[in-house]
ROSE-4610 file (N, C-alpha, C; in Angstrom, 1 decimal, always signed):
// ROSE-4610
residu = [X/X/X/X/X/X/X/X/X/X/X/X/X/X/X/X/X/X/X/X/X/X/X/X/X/X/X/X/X/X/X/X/X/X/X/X/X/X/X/X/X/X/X/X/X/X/X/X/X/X/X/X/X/X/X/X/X/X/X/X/X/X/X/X/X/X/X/X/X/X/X/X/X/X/X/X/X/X/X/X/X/X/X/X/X/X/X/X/X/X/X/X/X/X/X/X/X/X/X/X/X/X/X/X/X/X/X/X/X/X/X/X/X/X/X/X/X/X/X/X/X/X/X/X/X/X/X/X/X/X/X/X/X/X/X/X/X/X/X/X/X/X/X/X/X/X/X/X/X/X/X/X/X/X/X/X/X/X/X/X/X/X/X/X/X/X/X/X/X/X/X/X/X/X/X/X/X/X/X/X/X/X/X/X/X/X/X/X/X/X/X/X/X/X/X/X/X/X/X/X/X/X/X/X/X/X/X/X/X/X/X/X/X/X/X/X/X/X/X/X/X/X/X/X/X/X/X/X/X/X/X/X/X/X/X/X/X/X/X/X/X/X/X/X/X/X/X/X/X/X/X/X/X/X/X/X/X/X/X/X/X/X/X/X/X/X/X/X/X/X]
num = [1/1/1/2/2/2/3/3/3/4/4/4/5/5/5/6/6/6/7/7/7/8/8/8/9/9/9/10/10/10/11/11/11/12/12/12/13/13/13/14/14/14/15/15/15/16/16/16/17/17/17/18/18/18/19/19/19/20/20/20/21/21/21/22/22/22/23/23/23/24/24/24/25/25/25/26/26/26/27/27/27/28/28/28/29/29/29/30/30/30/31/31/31/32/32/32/33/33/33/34/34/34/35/35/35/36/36/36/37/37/37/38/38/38/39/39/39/40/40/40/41/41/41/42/42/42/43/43/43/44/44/44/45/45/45/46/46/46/47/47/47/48/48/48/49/49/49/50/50/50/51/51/51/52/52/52/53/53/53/54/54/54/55/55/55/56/56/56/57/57/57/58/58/58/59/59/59/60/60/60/61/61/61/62/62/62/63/63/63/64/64/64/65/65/65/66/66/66/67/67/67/68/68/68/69/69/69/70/70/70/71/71/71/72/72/72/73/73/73/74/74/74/75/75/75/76/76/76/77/77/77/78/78/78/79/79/79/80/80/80/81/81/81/82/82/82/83/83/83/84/84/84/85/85/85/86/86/86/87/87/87/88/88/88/89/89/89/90/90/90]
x = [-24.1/-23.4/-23.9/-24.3/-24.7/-23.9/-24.0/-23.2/-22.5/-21.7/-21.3/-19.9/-19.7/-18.3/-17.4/-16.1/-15.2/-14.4/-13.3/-12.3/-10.9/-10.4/-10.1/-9.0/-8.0/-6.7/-7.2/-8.7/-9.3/-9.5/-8.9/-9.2/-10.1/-11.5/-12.3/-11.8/-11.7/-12.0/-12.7/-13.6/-14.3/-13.6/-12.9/-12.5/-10.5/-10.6/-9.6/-10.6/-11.6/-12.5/-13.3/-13.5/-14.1/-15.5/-16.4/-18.1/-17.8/-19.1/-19.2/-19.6/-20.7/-21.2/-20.5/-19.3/-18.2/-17.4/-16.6/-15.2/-15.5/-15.0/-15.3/-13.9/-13.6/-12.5/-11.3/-11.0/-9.8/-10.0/-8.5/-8.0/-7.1/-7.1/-7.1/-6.3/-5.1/-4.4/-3.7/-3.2/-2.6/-3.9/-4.3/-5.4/-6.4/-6.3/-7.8/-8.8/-10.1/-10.9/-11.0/-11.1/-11.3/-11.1/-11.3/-11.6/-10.1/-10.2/-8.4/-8.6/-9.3/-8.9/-8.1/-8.6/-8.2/-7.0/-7.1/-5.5/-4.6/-4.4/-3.8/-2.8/-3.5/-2.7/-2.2/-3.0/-2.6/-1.2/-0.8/+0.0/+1.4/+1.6/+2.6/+2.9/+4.3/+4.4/+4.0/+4.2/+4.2/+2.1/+1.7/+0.1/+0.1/+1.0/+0.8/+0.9/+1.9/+2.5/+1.4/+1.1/-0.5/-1.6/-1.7/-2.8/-2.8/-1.5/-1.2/-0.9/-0.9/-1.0/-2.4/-2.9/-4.5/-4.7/-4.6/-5.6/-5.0/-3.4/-3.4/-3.6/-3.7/-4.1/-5.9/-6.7/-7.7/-8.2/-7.0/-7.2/-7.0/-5.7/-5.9/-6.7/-7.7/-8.9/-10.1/-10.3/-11.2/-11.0/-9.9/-9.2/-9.4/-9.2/-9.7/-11.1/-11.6/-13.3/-14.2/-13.4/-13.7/-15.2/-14.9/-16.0/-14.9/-16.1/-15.3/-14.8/-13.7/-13.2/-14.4/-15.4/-16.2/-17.1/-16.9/-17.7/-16.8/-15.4/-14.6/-15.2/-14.7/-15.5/-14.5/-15.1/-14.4/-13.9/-14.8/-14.0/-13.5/-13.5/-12.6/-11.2/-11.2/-10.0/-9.6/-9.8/-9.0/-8.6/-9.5/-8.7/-7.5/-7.8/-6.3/-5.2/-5.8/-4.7/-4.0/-4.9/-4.3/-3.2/-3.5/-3.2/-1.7/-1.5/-0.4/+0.6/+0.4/+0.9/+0.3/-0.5/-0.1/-1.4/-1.4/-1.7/-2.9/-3.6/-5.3/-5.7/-5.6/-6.0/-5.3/-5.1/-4.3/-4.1]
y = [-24.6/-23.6/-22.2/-21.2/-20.2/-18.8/-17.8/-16.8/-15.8/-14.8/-14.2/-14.8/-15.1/-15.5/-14.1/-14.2/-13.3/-14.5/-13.1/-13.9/-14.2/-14.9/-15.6/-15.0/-13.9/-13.2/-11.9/-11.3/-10.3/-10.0/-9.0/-8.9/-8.3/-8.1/-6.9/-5.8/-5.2/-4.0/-4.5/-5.0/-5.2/-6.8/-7.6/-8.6/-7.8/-6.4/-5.8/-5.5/-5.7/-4.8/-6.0/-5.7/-6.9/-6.1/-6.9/-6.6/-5.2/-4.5/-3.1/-3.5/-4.6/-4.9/-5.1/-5.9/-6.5/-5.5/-4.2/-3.7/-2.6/-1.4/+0.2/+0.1/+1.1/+2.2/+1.0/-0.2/-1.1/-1.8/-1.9/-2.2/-3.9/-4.6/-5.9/-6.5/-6.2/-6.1/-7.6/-8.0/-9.6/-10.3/-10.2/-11.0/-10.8/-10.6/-10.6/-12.1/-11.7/-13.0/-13.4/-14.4/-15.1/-16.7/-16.7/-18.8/-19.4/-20.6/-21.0/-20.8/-20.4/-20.2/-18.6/-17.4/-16.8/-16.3/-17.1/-17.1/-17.8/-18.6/-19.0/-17.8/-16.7/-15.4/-14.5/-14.6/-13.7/-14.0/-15.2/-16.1/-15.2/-14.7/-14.1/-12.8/-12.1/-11.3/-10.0/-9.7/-8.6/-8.4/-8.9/-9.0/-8.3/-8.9/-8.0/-6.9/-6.9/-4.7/-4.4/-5.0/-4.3/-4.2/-5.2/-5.0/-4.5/-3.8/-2.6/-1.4/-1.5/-0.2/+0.5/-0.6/+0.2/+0.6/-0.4/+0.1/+1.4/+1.9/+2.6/+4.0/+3.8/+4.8/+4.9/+3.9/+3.8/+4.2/+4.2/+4.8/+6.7/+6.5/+8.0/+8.8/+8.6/+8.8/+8.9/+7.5/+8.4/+8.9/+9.4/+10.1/+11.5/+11.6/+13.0/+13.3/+12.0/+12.7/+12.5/+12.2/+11.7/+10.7/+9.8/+8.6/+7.6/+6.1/+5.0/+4.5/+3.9/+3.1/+2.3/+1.8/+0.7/+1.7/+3.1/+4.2/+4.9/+4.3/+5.0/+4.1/+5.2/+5.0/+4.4/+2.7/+1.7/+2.4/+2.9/+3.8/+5.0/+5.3/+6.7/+6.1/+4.8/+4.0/+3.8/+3.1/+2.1/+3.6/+4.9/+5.9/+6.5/+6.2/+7.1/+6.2/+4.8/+3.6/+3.8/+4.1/+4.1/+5.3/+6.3/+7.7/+7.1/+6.8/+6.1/+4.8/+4.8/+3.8/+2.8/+2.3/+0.9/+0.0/-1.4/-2.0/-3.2/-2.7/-3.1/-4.0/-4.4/-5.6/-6.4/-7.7/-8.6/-9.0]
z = [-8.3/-7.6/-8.0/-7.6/-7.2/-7.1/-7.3/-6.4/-7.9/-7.9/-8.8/-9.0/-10.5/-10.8/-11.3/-11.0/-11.1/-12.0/-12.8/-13.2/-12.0/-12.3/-11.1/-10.5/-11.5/-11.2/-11.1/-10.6/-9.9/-8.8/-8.0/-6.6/-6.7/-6.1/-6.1/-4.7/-4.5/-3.4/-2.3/-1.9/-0.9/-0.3/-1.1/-0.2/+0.1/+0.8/+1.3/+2.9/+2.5/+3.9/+4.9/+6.2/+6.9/+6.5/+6.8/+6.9/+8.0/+6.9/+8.2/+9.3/+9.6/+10.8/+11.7/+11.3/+11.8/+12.8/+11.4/+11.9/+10.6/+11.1/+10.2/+10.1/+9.4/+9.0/+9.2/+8.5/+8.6/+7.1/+6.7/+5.1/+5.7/+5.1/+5.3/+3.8/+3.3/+2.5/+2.3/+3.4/+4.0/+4.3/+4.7/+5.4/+4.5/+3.7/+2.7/+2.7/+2.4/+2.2/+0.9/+0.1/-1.2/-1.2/-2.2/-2.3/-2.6/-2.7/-3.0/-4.6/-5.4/-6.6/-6.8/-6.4/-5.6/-5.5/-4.4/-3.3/-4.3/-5.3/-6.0/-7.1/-6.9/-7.5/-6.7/-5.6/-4.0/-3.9/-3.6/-3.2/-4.1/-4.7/-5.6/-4.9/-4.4/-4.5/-4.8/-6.4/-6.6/-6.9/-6.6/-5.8/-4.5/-3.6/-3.0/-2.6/-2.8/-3.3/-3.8/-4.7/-5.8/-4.6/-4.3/-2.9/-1.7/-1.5/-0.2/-0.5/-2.1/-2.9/-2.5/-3.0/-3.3/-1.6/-1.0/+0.3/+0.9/+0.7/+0.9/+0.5/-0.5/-1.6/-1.5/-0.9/-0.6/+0.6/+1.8/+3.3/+3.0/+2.3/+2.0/+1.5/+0.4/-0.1/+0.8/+1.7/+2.8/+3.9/+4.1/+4.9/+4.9/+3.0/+2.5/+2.0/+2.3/+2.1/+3.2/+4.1/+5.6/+5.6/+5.2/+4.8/+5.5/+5.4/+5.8/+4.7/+5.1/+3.7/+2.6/+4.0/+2.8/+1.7/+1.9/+1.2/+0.0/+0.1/-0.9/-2.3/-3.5/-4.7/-4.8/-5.7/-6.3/-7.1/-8.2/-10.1/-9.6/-8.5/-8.3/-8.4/-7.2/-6.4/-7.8/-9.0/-9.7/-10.8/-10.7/-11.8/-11.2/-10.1/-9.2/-9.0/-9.2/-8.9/-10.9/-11.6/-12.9/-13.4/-12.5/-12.3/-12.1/-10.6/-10.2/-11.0/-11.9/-13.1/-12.4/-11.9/-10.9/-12.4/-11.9/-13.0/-12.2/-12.6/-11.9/-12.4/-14.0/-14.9/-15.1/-15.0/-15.4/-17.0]
């Protein structure tokens, strides 16, 4: 098996976004993509609050730097999500 391993109660940022090729400027918070290992921590509430946090805190960001979302800075996203008490690391 192949591919980059994550730990498994990490959302990264980009499975919030469809493919640019796809669909621009859209945050995908509920509908996110990941494996059923994954979804196995999705599946919990207060994940998702954490995960409609960010994107919006993420839409607002490129809103203010007028970029597309797939261009907002990850380490900017997670200092400002830290800014906001919110809790990024499991």
């Amino acid at each position: 098996v192949g591919g980059v391993m994550q730990a498994p109660y990490r959302i990264p940022y980009d499975a919030l976004l469809p493919k640019r090729s796809q669909l621009t400027n859209v945050l995908v918070p509920v509908a996110s993509s990941m494996s059923h290992v994954r979804q196995n921590a999705v599946r919990m509430e207060p994940t998702w609050m954490i995960m409609g946090h960010a994107a919006g805190t993420a839409a607002a960001m490129a809103l203010r730097g007028k970029v597309a979302v797939q261009e907002v800075s990850v380490l900017q996203l997670q200092q400002t999500l830290l800014q906001q008490k919110q809790m990024i690391w499991p």
